[in-house]
N, CA, C and O of each residue as an XYZ file, in Angstrom:
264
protein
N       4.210     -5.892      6.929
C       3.443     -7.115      6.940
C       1.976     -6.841      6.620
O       1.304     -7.717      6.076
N       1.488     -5.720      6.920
C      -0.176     -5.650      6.851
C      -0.245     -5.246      5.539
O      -1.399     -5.057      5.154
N       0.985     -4.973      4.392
C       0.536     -4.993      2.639
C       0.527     -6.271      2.302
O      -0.207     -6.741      1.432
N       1.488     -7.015      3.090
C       1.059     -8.613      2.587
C      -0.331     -9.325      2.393
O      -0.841    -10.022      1.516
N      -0.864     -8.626      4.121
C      -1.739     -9.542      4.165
C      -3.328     -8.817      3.640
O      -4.414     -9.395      3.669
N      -3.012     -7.162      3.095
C      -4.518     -7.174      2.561
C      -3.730     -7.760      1.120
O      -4.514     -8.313      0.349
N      -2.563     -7.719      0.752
C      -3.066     -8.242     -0.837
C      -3.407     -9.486     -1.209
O      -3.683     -9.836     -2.356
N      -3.381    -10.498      0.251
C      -4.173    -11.443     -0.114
C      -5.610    -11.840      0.132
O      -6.376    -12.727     -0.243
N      -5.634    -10.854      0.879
C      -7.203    -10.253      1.255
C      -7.764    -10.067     -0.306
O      -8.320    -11.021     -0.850
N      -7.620     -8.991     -0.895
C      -8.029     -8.702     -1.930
C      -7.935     -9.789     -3.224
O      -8.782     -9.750     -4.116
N      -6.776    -10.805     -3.242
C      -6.511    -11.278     -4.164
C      -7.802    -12.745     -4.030
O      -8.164    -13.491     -4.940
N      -8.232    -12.746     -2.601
C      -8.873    -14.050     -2.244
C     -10.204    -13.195     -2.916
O     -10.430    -13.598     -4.057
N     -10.958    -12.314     -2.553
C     -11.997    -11.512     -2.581
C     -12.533    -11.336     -4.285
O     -13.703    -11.362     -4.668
N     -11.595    -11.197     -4.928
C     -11.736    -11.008     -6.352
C     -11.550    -12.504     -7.038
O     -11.629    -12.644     -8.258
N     -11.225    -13.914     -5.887
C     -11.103    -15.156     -6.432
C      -9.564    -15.083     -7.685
O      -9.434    -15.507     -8.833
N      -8.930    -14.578     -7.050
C      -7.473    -14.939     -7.921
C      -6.530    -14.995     -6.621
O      -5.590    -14.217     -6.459
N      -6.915    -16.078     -5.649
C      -5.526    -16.658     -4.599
C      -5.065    -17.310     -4.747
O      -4.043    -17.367     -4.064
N      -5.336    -18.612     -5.886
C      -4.304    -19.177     -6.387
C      -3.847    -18.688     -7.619
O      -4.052    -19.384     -8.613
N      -3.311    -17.701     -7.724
C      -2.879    -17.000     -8.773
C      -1.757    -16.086     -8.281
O      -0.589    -16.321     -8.591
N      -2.078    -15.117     -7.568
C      -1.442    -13.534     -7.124
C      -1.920    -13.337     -5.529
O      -2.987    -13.751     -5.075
N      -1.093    -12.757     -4.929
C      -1.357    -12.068     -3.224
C      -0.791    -12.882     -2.138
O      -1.131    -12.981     -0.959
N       0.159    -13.445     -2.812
C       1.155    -14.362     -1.557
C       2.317    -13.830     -2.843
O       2.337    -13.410     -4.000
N       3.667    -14.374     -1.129
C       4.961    -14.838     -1.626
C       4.802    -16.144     -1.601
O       4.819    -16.751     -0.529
N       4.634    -16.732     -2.723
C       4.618    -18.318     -2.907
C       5.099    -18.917     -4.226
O       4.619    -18.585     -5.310
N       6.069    -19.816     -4.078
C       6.780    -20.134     -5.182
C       5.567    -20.714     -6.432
O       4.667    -21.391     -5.934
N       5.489    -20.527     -7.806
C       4.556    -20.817     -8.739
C       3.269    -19.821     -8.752
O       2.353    -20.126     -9.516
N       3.133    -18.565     -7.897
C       2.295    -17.881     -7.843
C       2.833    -16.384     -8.715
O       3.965    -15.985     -8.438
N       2.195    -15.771     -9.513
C       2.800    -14.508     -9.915
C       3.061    -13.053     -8.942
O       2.272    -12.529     -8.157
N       4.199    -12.709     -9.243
C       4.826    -11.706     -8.478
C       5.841    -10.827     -9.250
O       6.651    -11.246    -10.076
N       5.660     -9.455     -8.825
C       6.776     -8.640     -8.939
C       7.233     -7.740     -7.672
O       6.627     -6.721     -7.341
N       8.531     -8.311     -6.914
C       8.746     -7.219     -5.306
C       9.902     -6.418     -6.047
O      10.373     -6.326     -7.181
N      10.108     -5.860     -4.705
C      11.481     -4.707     -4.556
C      11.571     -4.474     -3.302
O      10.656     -4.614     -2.490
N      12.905     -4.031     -3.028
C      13.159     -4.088     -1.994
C      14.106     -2.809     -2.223
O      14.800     -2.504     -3.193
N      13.842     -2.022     -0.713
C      14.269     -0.740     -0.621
C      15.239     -0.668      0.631
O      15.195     -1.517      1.521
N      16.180      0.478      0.639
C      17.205      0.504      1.699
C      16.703      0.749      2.841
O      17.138      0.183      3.843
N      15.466      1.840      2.901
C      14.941      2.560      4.011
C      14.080      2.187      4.247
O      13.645      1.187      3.676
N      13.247      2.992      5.466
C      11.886      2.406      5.715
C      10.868      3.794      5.317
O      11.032      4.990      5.555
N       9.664      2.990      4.547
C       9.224      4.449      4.237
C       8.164      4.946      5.026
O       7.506      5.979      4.903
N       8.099      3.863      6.014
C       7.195      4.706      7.218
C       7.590      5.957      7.895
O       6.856      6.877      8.255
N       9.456      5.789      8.061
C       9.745      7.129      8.243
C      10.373      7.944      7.106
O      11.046      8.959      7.283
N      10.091      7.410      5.953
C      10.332      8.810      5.334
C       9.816      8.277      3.945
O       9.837      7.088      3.626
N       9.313      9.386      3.101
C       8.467      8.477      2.136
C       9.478      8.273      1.095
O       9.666      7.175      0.570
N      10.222      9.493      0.754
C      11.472      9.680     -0.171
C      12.307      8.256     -0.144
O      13.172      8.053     -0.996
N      12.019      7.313      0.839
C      12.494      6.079      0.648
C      12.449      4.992     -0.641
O      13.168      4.098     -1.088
N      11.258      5.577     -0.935
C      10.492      4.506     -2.404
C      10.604      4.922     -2.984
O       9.767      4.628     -3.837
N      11.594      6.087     -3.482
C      12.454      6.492     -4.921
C      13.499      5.809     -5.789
O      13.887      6.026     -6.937
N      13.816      4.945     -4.897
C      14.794      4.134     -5.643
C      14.898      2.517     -4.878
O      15.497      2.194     -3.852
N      14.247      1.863     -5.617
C      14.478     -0.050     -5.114
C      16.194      0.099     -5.617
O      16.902      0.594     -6.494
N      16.262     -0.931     -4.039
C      17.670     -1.262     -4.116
C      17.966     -2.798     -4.659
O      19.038     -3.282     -5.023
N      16.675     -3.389     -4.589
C      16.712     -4.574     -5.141
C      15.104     -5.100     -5.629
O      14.059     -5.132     -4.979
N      15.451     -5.557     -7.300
C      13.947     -6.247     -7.635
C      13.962     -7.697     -8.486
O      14.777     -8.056     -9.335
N      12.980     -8.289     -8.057
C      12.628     -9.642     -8.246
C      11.243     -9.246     -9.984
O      10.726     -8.133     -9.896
N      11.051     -9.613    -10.547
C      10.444     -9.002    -11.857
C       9.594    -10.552    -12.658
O      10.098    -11.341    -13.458
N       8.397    -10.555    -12.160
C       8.119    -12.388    -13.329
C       9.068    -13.217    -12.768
O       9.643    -13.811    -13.680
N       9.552    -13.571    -11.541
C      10.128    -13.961    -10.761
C      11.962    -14.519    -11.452
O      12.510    -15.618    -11.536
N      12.413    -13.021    -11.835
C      13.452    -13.186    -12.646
C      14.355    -11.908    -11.639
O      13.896    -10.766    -11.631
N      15.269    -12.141    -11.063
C      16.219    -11.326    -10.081
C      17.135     -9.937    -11.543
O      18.087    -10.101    -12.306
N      16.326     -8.877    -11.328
C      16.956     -7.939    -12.168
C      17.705     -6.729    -11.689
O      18.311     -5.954    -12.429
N      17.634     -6.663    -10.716
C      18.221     -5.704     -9.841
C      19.068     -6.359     -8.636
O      18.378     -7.280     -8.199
N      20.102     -6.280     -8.022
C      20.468     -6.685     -6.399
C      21.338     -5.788     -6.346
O      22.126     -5.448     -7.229
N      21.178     -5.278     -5.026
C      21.947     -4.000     -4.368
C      22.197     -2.779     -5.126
O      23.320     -2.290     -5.004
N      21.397     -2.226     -5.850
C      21.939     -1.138     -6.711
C      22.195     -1.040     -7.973
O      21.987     -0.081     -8.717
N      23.031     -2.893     -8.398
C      23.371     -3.133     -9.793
C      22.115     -3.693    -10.573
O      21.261     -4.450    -10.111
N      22.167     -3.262    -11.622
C      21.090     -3.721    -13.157
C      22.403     -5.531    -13.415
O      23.595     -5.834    -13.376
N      20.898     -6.222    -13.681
C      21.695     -7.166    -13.891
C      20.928     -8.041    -15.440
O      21.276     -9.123    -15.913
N      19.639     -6.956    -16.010
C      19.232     -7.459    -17.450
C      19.249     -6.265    -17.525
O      18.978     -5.710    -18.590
């Protein structure tokens, strides 16, 4: 939660919050989502298990789906 909330820290700061630094539908974004947590281990963020891309679903669970 605290990458959420500096990237809208930063995104307000540089004056692009209505643009980028939320999850908000009509705002630009690219996530992923990983199996592990990489607080305990960093080797976690080697491989997204799932990604959202220009808000276009290209990845879920493992499978390529463009």
């Amino acid at each position: 939660m605290d990458g959420l909330v500096a990237m809208a820290a930063t995104a307000e700061a540089i004056g692009l919050n209505d643009t980028v630094g939320r999850i908000k539908p009509g705002l630009v974004a690219d996530l992923a989502a990983f199996a592990g947590d990489p607080a305990d281990d960093i080797r976690h963020l080697d491989i997204a298990s799932s990604v959202v891309q220009s808000g276009r679903l290209v990845k879920l669970k493992d499978q390529t789906l463009v």
